[in-house]
Chimera marker file (.cmm) of the C-alpha trace (Angstrom):
<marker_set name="trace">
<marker id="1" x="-55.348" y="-79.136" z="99.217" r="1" g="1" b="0" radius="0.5"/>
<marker id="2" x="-52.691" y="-77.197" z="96.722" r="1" g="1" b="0" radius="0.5"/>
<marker id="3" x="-51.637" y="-73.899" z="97.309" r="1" g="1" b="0" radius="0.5"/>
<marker id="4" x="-53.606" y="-72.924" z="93.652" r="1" g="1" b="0" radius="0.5"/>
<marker id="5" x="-56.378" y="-74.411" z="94.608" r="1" g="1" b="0" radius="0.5"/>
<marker id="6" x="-59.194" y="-71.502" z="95.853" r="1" g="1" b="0" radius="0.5"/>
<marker id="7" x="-62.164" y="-71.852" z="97.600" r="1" g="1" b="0" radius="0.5"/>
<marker id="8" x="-65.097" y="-69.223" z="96.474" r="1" g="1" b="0" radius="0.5"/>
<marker id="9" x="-68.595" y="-69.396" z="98.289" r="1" g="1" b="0" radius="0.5"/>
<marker id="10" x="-71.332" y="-68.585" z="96.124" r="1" g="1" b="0" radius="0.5"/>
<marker id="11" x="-74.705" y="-67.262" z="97.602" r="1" g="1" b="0" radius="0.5"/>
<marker id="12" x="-77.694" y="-69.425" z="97.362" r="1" g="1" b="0" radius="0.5"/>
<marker id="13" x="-79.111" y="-69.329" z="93.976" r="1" g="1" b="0" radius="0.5"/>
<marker id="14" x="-82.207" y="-67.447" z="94.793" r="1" g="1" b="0" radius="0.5"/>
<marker id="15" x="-80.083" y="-64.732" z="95.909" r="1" g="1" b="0" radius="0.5"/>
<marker id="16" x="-79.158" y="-63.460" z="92.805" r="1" g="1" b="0" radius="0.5"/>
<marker id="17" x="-81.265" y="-60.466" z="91.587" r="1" g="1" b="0" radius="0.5"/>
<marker id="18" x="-81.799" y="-59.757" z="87.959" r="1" g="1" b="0" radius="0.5"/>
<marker id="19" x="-82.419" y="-56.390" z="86.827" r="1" g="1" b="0" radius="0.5"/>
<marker id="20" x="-83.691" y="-55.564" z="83.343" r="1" g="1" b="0" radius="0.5"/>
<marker id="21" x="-82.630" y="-52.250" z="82.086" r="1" g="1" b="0" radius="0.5"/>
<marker id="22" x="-83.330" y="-50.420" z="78.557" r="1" g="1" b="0" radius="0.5"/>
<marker id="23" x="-80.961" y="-48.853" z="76.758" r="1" g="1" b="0" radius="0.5"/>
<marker id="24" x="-83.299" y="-46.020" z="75.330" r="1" g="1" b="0" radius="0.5"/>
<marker id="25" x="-81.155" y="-42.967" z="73.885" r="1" g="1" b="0" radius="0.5"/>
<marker id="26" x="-77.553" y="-42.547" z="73.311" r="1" g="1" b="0" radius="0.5"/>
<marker id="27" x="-75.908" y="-39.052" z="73.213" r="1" g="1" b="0" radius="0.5"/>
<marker id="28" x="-74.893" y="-37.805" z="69.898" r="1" g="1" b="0" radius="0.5"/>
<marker id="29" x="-72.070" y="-36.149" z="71.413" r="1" g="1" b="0" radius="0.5"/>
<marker id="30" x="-70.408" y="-39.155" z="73.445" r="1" g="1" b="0" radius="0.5"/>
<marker id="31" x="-71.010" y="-41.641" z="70.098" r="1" g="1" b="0" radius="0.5"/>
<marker id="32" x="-68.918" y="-39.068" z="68.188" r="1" g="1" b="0" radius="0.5"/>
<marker id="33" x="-65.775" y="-38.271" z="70.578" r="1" g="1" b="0" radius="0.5"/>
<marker id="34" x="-66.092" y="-42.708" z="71.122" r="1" g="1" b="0" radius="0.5"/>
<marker id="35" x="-66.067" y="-42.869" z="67.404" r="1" g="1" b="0" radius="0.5"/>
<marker id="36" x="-63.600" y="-40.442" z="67.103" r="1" g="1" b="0" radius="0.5"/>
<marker id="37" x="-61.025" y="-42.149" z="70.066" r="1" g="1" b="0" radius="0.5"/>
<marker id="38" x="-61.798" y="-45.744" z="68.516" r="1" g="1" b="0" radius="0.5"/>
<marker id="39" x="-60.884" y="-44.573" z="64.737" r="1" g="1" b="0" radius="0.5"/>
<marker id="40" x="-57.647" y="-42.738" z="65.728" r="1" g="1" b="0" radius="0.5"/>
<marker id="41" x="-56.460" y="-45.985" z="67.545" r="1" g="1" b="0" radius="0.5"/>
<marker id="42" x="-57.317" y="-48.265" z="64.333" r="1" g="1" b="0" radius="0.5"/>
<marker id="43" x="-55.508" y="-44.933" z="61.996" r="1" g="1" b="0" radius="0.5"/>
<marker id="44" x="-52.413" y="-45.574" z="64.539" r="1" g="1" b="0" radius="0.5"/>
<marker id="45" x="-52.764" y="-49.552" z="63.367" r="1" g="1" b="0" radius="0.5"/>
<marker id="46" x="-53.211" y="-48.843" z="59.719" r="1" g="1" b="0" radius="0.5"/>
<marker id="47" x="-49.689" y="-46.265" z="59.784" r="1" g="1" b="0" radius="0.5"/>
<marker id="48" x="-48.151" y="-49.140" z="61.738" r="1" g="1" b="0" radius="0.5"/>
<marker id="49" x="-49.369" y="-52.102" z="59.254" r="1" g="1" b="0" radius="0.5"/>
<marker id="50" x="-48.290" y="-50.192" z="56.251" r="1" g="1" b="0" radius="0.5"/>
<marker id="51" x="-44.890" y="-49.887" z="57.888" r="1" g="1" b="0" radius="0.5"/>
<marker id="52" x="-44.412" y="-52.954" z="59.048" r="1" g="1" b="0" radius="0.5"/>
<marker id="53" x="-45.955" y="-54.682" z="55.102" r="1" g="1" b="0" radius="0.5"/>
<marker id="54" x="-43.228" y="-51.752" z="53.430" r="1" g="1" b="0" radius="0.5"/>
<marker id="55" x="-40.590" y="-53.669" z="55.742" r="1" g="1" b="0" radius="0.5"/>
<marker id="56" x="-41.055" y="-57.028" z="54.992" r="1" g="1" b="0" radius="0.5"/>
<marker id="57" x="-41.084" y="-56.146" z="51.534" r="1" g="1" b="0" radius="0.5"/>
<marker id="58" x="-38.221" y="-54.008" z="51.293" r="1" g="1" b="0" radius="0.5"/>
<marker id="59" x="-36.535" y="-56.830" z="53.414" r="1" g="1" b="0" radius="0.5"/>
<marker id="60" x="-37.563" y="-59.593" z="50.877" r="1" g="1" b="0" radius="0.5"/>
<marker id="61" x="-36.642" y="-57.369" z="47.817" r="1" g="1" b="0" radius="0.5"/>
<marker id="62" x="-39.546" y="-56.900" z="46.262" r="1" g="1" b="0" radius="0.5"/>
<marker id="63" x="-39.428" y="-53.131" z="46.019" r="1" g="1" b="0" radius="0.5"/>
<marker id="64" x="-36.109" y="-53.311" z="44.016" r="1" g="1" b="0" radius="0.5"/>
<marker id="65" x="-38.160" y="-56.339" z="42.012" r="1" g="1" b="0" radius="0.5"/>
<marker id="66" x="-40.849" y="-52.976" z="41.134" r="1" g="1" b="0" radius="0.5"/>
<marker id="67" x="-38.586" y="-50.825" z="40.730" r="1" g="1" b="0" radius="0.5"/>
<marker id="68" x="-36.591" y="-52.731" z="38.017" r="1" g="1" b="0" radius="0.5"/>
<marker id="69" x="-39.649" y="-54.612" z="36.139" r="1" g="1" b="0" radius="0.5"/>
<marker id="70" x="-42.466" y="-52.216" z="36.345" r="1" g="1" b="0" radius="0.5"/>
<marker id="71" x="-40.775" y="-49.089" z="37.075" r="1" g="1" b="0" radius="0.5"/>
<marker id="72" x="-42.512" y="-48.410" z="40.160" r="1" g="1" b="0" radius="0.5"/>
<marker id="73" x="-40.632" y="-46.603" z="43.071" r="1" g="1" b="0" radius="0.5"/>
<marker id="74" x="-42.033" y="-48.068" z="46.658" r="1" g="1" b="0" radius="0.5"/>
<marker id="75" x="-39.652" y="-45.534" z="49.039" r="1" g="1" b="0" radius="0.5"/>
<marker id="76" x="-40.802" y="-45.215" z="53.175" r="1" g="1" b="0" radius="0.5"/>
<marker id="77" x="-42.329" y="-41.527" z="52.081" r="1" g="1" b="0" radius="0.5"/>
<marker id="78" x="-44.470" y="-42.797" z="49.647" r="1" g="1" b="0" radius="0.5"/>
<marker id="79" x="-45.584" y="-45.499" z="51.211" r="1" g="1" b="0" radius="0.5"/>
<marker id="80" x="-46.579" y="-43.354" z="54.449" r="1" g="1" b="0" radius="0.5"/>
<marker id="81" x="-47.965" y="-40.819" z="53.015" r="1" g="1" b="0" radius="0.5"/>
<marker id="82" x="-50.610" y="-43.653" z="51.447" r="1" g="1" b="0" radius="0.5"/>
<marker id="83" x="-51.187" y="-45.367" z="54.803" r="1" g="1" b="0" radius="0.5"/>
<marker id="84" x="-51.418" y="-41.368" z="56.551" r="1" g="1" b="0" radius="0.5"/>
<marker id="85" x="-53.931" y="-40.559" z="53.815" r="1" g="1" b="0" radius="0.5"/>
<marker id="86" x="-56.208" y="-43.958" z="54.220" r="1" g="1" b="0" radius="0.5"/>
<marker id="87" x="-55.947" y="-43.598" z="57.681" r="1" g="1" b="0" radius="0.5"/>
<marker id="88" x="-57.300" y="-39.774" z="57.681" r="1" g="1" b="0" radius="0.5"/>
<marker id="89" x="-60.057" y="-40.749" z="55.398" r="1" g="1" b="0" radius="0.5"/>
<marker id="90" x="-60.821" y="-43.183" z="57.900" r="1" g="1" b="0" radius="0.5"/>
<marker id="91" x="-61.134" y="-41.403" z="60.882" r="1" g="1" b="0" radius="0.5"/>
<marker id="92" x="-63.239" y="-38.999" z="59.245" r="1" g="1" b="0" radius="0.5"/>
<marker id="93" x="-65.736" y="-41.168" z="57.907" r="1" g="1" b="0" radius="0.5"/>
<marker id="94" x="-65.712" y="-43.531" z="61.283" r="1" g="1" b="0" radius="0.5"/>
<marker id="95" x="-66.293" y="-40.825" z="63.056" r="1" g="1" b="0" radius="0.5"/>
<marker id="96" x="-68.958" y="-38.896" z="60.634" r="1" g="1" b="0" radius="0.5"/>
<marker id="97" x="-70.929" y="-42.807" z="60.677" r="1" g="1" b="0" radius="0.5"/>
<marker id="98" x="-70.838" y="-43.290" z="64.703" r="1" g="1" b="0" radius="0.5"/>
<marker id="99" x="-72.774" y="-39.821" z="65.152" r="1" g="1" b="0" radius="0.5"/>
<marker id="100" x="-75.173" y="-40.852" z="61.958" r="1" g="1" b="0" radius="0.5"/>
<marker id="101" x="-75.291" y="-44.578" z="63.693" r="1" g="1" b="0" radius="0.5"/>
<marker id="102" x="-76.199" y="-42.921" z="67.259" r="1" g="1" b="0" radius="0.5"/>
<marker id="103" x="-79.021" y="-40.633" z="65.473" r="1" g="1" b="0" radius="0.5"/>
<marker id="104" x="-80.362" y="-43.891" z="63.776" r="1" g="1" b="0" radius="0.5"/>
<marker id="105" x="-80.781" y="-45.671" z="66.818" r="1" g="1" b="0" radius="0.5"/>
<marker id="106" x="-82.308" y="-42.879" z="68.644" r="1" g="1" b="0" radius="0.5"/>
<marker id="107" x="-84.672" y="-42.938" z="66.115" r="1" g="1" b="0" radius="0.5"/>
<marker id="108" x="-85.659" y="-46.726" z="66.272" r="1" g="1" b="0" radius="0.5"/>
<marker id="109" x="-85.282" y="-46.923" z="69.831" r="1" g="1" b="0" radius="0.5"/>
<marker id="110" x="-88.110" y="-43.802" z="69.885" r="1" g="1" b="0" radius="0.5"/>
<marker id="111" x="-90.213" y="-45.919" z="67.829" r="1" g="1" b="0" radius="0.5"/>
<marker id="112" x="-89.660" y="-49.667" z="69.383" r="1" g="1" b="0" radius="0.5"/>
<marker id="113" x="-88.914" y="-48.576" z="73.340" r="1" g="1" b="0" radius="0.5"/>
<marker id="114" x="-85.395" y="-49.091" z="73.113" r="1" g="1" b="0" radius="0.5"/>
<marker id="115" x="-82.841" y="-52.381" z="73.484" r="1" g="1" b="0" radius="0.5"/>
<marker id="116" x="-84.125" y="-54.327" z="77.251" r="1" g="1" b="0" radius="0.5"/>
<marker id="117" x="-80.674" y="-55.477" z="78.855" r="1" g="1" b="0" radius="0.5"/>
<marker id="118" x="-80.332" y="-57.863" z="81.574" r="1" g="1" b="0" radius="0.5"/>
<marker id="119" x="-78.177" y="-58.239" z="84.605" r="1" g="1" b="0" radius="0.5"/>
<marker id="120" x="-77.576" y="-60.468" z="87.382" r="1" g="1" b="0" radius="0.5"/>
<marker id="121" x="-75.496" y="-60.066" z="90.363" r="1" g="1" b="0" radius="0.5"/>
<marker id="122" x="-73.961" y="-63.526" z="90.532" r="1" g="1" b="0" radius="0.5"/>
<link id1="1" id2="2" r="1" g="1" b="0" radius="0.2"/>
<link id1="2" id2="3" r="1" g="1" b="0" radius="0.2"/>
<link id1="3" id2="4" r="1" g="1" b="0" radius="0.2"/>
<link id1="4" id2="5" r="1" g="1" b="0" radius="0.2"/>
<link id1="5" id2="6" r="1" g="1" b="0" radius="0.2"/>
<link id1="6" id2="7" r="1" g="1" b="0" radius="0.2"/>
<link id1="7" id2="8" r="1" g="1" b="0" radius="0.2"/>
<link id1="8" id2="9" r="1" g="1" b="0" radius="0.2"/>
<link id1="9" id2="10" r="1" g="1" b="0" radius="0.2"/>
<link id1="10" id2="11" r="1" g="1" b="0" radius="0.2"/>
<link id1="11" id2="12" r="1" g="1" b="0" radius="0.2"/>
<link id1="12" id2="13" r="1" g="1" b="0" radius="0.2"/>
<link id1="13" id2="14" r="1" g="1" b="0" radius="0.2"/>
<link id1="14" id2="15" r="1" g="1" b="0" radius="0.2"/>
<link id1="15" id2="16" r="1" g="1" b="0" radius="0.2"/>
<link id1="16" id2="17" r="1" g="1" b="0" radius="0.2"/>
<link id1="17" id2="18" r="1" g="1" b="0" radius="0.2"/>
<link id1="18" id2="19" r="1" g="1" b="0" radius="0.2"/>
<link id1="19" id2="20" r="1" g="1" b="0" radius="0.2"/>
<link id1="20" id2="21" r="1" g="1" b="0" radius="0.2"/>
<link id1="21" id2="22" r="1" g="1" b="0" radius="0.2"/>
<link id1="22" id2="23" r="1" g="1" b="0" radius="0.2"/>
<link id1="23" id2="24" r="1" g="1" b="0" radius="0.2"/>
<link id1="24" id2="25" r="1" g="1" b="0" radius="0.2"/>
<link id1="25" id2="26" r="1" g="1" b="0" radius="0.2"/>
<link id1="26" id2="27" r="1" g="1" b="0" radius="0.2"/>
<link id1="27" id2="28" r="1" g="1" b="0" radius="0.2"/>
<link id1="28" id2="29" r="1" g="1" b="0" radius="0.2"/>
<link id1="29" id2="30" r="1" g="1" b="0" radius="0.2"/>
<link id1="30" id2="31" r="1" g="1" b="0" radius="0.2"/>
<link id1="31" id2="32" r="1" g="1" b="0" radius="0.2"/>
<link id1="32" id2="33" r="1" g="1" b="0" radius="0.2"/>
<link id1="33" id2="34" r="1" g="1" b="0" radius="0.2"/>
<link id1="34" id2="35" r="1" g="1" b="0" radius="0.2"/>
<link id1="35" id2="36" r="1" g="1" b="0" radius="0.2"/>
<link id1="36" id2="37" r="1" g="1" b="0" radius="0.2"/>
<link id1="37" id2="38" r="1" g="1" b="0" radius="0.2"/>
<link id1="38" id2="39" r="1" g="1" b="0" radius="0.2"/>
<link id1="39" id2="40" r="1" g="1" b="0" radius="0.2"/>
<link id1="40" id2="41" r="1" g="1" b="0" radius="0.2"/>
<link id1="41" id2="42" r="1" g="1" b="0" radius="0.2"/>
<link id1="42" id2="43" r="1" g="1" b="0" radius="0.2"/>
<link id1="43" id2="44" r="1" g="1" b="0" radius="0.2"/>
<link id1="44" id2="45" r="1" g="1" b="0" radius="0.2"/>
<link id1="45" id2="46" r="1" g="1" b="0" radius="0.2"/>
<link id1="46" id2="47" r="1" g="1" b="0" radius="0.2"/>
<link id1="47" id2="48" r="1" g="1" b="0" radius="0.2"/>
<link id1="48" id2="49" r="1" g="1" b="0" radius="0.2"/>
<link id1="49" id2="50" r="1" g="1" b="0" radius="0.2"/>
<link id1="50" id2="51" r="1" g="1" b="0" radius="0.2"/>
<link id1="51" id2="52" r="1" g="1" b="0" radius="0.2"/>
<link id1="52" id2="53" r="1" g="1" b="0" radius="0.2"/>
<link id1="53" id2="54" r="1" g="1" b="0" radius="0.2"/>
<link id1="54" id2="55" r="1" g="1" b="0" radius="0.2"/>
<link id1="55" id2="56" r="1" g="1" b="0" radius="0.2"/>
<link id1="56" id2="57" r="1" g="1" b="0" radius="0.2"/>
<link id1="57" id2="58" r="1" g="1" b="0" radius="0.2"/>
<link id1="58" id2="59" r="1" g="1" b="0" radius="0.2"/>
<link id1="59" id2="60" r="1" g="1" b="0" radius="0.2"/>
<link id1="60" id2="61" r="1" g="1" b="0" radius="0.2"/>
<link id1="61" id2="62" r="1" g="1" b="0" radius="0.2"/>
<link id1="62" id2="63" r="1" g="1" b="0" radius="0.2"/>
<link id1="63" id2="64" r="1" g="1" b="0" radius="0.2"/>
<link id1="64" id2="65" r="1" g="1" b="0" radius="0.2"/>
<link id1="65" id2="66" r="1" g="1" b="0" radius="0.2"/>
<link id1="66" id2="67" r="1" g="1" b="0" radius="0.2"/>
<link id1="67" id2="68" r="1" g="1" b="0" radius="0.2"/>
<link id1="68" id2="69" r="1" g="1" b="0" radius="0.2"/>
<link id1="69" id2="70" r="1" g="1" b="0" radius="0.2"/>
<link id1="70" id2="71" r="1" g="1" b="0" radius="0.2"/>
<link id1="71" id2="72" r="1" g="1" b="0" radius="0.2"/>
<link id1="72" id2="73" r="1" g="1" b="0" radius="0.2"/>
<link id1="73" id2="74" r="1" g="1" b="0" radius="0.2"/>
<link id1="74" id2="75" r="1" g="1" b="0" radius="0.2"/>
<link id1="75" id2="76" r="1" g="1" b="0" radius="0.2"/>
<link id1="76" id2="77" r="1" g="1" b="0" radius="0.2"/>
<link id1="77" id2="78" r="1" g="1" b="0" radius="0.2"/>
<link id1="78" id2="79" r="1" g="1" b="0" radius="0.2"/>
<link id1="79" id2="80" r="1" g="1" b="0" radius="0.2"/>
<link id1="80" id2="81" r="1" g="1" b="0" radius="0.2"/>
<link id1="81" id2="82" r="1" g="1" b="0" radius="0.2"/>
<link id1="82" id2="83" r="1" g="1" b="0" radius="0.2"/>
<link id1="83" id2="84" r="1" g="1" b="0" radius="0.2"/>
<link id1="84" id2="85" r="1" g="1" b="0" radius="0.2"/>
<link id1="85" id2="86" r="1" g="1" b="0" radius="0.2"/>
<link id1="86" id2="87" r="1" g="1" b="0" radius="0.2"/>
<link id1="87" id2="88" r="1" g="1" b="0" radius="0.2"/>
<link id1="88" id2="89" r="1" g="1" b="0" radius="0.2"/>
<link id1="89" id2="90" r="1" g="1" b="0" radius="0.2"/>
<link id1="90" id2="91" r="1" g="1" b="0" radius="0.2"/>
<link id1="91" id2="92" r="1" g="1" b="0" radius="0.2"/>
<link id1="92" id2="93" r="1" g="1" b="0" radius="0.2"/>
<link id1="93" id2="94" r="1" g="1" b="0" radius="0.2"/>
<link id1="94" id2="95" r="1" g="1" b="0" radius="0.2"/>
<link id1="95" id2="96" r="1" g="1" b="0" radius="0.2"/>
<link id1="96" id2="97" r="1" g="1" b="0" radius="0.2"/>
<link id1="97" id2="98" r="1" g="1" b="0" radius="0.2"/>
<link id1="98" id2="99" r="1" g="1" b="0" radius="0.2"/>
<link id1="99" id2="100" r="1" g="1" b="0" radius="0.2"/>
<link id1="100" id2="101" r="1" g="1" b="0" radius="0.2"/>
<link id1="101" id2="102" r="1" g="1" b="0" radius="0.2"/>
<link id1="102" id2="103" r="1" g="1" b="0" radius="0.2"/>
<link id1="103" id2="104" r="1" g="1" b="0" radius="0.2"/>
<link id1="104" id2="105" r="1" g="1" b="0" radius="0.2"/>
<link id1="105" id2="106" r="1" g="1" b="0" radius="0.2"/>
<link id1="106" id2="107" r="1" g="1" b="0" radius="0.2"/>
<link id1="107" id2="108" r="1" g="1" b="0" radius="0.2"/>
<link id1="108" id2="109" r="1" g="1" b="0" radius="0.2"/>
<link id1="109" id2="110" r="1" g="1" b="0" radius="0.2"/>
<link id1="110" id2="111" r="1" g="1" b="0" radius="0.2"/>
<link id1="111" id2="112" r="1" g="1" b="0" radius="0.2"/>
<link id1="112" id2="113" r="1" g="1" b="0" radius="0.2"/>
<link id1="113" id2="114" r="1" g="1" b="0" radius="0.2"/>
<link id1="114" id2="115" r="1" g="1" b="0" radius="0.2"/>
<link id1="115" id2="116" r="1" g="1" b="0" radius="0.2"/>
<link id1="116" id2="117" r="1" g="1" b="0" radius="0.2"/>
<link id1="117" id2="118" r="1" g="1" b="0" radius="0.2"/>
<link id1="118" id2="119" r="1" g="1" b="0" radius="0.2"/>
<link id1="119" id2="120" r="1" g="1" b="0" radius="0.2"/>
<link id1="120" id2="121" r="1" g="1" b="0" radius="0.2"/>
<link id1="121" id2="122" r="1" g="1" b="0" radius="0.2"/>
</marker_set>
């Protein structure tokens, strides 16, 4: 026997109890402060993404490549202030369509008895 190697006992397999649950409301309130958490994290990713993209491309010249042929000017404000104001829009609407989400499924879940979850103990 290796030192990695692990023995785990298992009960018998009749031992194992299943319950069924039913997921049958879900608070409008906790759907929009989840929303709300889950949207800031992916704003933080979309600042960081559009940092990162203005990077590389600063790095491989391509801004100077704008700049010069099209007459664009890609600087770290402007670029920013674009990934800031996509990332605000986001978390507004993410967090306006978990609440509407959470009010939809109430609704259907009055209607059909809800979403029937199982679990076993194993």
């Amino acid at each position: 026997m290796s030192i990695f190697s692990k023995t785990v006992r298992r009960a018998d397999a009749g031992s194992a109890k299943t319950v069924n649950l039913k997921l049958t409301r879900i608070n409008f309130w906790s759907a929009i402060r989840m929303g709300f958490v889950v949207t800031i994290a992916l704003g933080i990713g979309t600042l960081l993404a559009f940092l990162i993209l203005w990077v590389v491309l600063s790095a491989v010249g391509v801004t100077n490549a704008l700049s010069s042929q099209v007459g664009i000017q890609l600087n770290l404000a402007s670029v920013l202030s674009a990934g800031l104001t996509l990332a605000v829009f986001n978390i507004v609407l993410g967090t306006l369509l978990a609440g509407v989400y959470a009010a939809i499924f109430n609704l259907v879940a009055r209607i059909t008895g809800g979403l029937s979850v199982g679990f076993t103990n194993n």
